[in-house]
N, C-alpha and C positions, 0 to 999 in steps of 0.2 A: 504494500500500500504506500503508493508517495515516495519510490525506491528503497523502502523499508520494510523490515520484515517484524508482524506480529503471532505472539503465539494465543491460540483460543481457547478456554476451554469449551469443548461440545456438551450439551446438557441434551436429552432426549426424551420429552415430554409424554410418555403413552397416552395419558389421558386427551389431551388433543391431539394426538398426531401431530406432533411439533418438535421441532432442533431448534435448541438455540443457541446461539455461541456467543460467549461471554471474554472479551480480550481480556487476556490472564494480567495482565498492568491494572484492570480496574474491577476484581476481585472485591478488593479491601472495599470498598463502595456496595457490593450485592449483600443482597440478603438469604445469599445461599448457606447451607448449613448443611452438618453433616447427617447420615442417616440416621434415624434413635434406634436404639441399641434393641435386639430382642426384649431384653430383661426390660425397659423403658415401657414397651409396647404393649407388653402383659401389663404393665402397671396402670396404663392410660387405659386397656378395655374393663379394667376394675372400678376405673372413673367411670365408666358405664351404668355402674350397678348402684352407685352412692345418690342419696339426696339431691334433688336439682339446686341449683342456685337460683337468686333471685332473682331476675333481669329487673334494671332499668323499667321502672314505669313510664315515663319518658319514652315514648317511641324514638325521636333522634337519637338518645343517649344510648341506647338498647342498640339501633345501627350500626353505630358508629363504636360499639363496642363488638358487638358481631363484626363487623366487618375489619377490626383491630385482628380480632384473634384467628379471621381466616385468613389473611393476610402473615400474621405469623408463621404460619403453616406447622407451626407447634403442635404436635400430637397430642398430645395433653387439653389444650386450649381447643385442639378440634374434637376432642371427646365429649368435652365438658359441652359444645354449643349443640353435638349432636342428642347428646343425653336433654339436655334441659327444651330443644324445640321440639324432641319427641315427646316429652310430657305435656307439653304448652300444647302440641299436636293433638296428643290424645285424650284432651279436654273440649275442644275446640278447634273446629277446622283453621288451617296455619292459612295466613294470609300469604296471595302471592310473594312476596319480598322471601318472607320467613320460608314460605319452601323450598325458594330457589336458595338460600340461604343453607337448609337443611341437608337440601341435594349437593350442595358445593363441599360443605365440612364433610359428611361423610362418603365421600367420593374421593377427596384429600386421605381421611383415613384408612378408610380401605390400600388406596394404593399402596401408602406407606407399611399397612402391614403387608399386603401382597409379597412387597418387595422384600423388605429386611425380615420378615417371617419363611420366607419364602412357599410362598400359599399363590397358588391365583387367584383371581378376583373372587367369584363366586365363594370362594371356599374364606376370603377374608370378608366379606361380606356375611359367610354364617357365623363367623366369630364377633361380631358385631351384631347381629341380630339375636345370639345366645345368649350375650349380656344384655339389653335394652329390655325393657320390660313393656315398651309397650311402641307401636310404631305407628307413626302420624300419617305417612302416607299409603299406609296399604302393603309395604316392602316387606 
């Protein structure tokens, strides 16, 4: 590039069908992170099974906290958001936002145990649906 050369690193996104490449010079800038650990990942489908949290009465505040913790991409934080909209879910139908919301965080979790569990989808998918007690959209 520009008679110079950069090195990239390739990321490979399954869930969209997506590459991205990331100049290794500006790393220190992403919010990439390393995989969580088996042990991590057991511990986050245990958040599954605990008390929900409160959310935000505050619908902005509620968003913009939702949207903090999928954006983290935190295993833990995406536990906790799938956990607590499936009980919001299964009290009351989840508003549009909240189930694309829903579909987003556990769609993130899954893959991540897919991967570092080494499960595929469906089979990380029933490990999340063994601890949930109760599921808002029908899944």
């Amino acid at each position: 590039l520009g008679g110079g050369r950069r090195e990239y690193l390739t990321v490979e996104l399954q869930r969209r069908s997506m590459t991205v490449r990331i100049p290794t010079a500006a790393l220190d800038g992403t919010r990439l992170r390393p995989l969580a650990s088996p042990a991590e990942l057991r511990r986050c489908l245990n958040t599954l099974e605990a008390a929900p949290q409160a959310a935000p009465g505050n619908w902005a505040n509620r968003r913009k906290e939702t949207l903090s913790k999928i954006g983290s991409g935190d295993p833990r934080q995406l536990a906790e958001l799938v956990r607590d909209l499936a009980r919001l879910g299964s009290a009351k139908p989840l508003a549009a936002n909240d189930r694309g919301f829903y579909t987003t965080a556990r769609e993130l979790l899954e893959s991540e145990l897919a991967v570092a569990l080494e499960l595929d989808r469906p089979a990380a998918a029933a490990e999340i649906d063994r601890r949930l007690p109760c599921h808002p959209l029908g899944s």
